[in-house]
N, C-alpha and C positions, 0 to 999 in steps of 0.2 A: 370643692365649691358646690354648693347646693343648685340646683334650677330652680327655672322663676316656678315652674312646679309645686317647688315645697321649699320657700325660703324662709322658713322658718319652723323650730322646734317647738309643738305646743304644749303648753304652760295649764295644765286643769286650772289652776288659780286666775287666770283671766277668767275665768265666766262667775266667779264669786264678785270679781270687780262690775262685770258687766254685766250682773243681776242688780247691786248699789246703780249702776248707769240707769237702768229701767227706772226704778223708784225715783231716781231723782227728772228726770222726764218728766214722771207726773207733775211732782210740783211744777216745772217749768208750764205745762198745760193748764195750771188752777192759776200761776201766776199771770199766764199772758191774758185768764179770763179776767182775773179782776183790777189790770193794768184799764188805764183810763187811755194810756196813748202808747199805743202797742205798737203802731206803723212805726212812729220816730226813736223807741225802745229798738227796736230793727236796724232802721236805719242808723245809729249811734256807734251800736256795733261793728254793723260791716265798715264804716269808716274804722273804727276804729284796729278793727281786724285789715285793714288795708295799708294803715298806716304801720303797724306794727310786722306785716311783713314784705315792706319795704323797709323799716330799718333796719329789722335784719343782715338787708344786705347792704347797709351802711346809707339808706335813704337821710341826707340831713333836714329834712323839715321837720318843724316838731308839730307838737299833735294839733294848735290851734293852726297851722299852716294847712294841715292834710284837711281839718273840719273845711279852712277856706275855701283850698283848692279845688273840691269838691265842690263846693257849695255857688263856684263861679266868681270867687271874689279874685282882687287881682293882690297876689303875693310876691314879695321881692327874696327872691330864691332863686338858686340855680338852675337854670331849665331843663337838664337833662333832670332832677328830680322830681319837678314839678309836672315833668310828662310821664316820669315813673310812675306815679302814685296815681295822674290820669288813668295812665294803662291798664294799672292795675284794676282799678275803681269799674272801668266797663268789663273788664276781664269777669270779675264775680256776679256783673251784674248779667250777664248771660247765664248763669250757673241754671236759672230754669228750663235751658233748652239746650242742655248740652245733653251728650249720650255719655257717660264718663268710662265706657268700653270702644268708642270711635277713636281709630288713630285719625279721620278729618276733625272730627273737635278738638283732638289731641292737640294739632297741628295750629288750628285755624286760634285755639286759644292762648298759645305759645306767640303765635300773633300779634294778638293783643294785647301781652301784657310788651311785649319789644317792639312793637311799629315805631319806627323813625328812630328807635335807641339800638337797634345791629342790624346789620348787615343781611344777616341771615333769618329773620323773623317769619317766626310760620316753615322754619327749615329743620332738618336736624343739619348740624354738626359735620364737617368736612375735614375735621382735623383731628390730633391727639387732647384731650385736655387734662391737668393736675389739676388737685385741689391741695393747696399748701398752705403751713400756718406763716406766722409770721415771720422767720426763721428762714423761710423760702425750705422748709422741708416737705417733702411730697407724705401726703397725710392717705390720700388715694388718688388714685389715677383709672380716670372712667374708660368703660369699655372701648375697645375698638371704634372709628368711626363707619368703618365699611358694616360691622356687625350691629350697628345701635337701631336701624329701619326694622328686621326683621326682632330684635329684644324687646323691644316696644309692644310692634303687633302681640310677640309670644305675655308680654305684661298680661295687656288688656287684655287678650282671651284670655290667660289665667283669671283675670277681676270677674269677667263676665261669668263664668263657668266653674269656680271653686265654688263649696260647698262649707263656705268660712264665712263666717260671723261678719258684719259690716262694720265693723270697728276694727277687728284684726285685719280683715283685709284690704280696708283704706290704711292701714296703718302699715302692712307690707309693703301698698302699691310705692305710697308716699317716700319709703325706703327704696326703693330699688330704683324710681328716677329719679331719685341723690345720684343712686351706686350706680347707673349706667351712665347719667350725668349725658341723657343724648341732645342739648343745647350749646350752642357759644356760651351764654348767659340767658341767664334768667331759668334757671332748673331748681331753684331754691322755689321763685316763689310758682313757678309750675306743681313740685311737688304738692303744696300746700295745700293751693285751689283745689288739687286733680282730691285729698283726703277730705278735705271740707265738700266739693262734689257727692263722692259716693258715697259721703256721710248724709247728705243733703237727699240722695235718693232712695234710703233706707229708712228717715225722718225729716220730714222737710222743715224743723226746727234748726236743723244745724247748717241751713241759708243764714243765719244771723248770729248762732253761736261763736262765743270770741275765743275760737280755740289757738287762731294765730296771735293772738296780745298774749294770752299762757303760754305758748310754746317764748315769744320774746322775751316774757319775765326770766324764763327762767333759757337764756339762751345758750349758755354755756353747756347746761346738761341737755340739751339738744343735741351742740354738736358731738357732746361727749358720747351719748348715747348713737348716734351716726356713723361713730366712731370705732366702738366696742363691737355693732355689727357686723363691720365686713373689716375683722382683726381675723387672720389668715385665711378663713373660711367665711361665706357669706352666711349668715344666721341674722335675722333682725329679731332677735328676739329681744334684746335688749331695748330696744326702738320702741317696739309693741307694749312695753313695759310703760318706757315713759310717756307713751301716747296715750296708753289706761289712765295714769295721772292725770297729764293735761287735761283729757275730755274730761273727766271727772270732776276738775277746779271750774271745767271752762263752765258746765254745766249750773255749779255751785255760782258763781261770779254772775250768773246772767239772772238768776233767782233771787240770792242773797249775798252781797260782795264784802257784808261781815264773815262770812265762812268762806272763802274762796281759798283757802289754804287749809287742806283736809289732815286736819288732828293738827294743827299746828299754831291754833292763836286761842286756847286758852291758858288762861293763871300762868305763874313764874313769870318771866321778862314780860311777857303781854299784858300784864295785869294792869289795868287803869290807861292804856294805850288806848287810841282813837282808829278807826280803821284804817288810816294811811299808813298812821305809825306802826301798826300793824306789821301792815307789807312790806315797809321799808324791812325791819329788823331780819327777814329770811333773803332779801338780798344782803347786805351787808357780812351775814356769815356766811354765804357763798362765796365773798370775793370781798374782802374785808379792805381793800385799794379801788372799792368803786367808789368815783364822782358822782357828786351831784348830780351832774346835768344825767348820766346814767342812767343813776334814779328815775329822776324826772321823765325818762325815755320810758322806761318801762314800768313804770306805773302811769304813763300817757298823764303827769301832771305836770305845771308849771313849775320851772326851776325853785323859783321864788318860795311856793309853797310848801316843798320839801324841803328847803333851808329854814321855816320858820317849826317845819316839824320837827326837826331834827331839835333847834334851837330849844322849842317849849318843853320836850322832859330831857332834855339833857341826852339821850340816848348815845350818842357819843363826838367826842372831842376830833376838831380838824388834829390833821398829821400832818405837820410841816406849814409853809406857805401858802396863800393861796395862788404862789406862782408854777408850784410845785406843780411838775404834771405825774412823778412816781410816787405813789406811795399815803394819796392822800384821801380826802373823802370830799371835802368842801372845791366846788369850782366858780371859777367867773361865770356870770347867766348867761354871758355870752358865745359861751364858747363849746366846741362840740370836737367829738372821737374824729372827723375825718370822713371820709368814704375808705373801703380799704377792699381791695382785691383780693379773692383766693383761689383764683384759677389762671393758668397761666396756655396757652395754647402752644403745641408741637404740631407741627408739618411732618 
């Protein structure tokens, strides 16, 4: 197993990607000058970015709830959700005055995104915990809890004190509090903050960049890539790979959200497609039994809408019923995935 030292193997071809990251910056700097409404462009995203990683972890409001909830309207939802997505919402909105090398902001931000939702908020972890798929199979199992105080600290002064690219190294931290997993809950959406953070102190564009609604599109190869990391030995190089991608779409998406999938919507199937229709098509052959409402989750549109896209080029035919819950594409608008737990705690 590698240390938080050197957890990971370096790849010469990230800094070819992250020379593309610079260029495309710029655009985002010419864009936001000749944006007429640049604050609410901002503010669109980080809700948006908020919402997306609370569904993640199986938040059920959909995105016109989170714009609500936000916005102070009164929504009929679940309350433990509706405080989720609160929490979160002030959690980012401190992002200007955090130290993102502070185990007290560590802590105090850990806080915020769980006040009133556990027990332990603003704590680490007094117990053993798994992270398991559906199957109740153990996928990983985070470090020790008597060891995760002193893992942390060794994180953060690693973040503060390596001599690594701020995209690899938000990209390592954001790995390794998966892998130490020092929370009851909410370590998912801690990791995220804590990369959007030190991405945010390296350019203070990426307060608003929607790198958490990319990492949601594309959730699967998230966890897959979380996955392939720490498979016998801890290396996140894989992680770092897909985290190149994401900043890269997230970057394109906030400029231009015809290109938000890089080398991937011209000519062949995409040809004469609109840009939703677009996006749908690269989920679809990701997971060819994804719902509607799915869809509609992650690409943050309304149900309705992505039934009538799908419907206008024909793009593909429902499978089975619409009662079906295996194996289909088309869902009721009403209906949603659940909440679903993947950790389980040992004493």
């Amino acid at each position: 197993m590698k240390s938080i030292g050197s957890p990971f193997t370096n790849n010469p071809l990230w800094y070819e990607k992250i020379g593309k990251i610079y260029a495309l910056l710029e655009r985002v700097k010419i864009s936001e000058e000749q944006s007429k409404d640049v604050l609410h462009m901002r503010k669109t995203n980080r809700i948006l970015s908020v919402g997306s990683t609370t569904a993640i972890e199986g938040n059920r409001l959909t995105v016109q709830q989170v714009f609500d909830v936000i916005n102070g309207k009164v929504v009929l939802a679940p309350l433990h959700d509706i405080k989720e997505v609160k929490n979160t919402f002030s959690a980012y909105e401190q992002i200007p005055v955090l130290d993102p090398y502070s185990i007290d902001d560590f802590l105090k931000s850990h806080s915020f995104i769980t006040e009133n939702l556990v027990q332990e908020a603003g704590q680490f972890r007094t117990v053993g915990v798994a992270v398991v798929n559906n199957s109740r199979e153990i996928l990983h199992s985070g470090a020790d809890y008597k060891e995760v105080p002193h893992l942390v600290v060794e994180l953060l002064e690693w973040g503060r004190t390596a001599d690594t690219h701020a995209i690899i190294k938000s990209s390592a931290m954001h790995f390794m509090i998966e892998h130490i997993h020092p929370f009851r809950d909410g370590n998912g959406r801690i990791g995220r903050l804590w990369q959007t953070l030190v991405l945010s102190k390296w350019n203070p564009v990426f307060e608003w960049m929607p790198v958490e609604t990319m990492i949601y599109r594309h959730q699967q190869k998230y966890y897959d890539a979380l996955q392939q990391s720490h498979n016998n030995s801890v290396d996140c190089s894989p992680f770092i790979d897909f985290m190149l991608y994401v900043i890269e779409n997230a970057i394109c998406q906030y400029t231009d959200p015809e290109k938000s999938e890089i080398g991937g919507i011209n000519g062949g199937l995409f040809s004469g497609l609109n840009v939703i229709q677009k996006e749908i098509i690269p989920l679809i052959r990701e997971n060819p039994n994804i719902r509607t409402f799915e869809i509609a989750q992650k690409l943050l549109k309304p149900v309705r809408t992505i039934e009538n896209q799908l419907k206008e080029k024909g793009i593909i035919s429902r499978i089975g019923s619409k009662k079906q819950a295996i194996g289909k594409l088309w869902s009721e608008p009403g209906e949603d995935n659940g909440r679903k737990s993947n950790v389980y705690m040992r004493n």
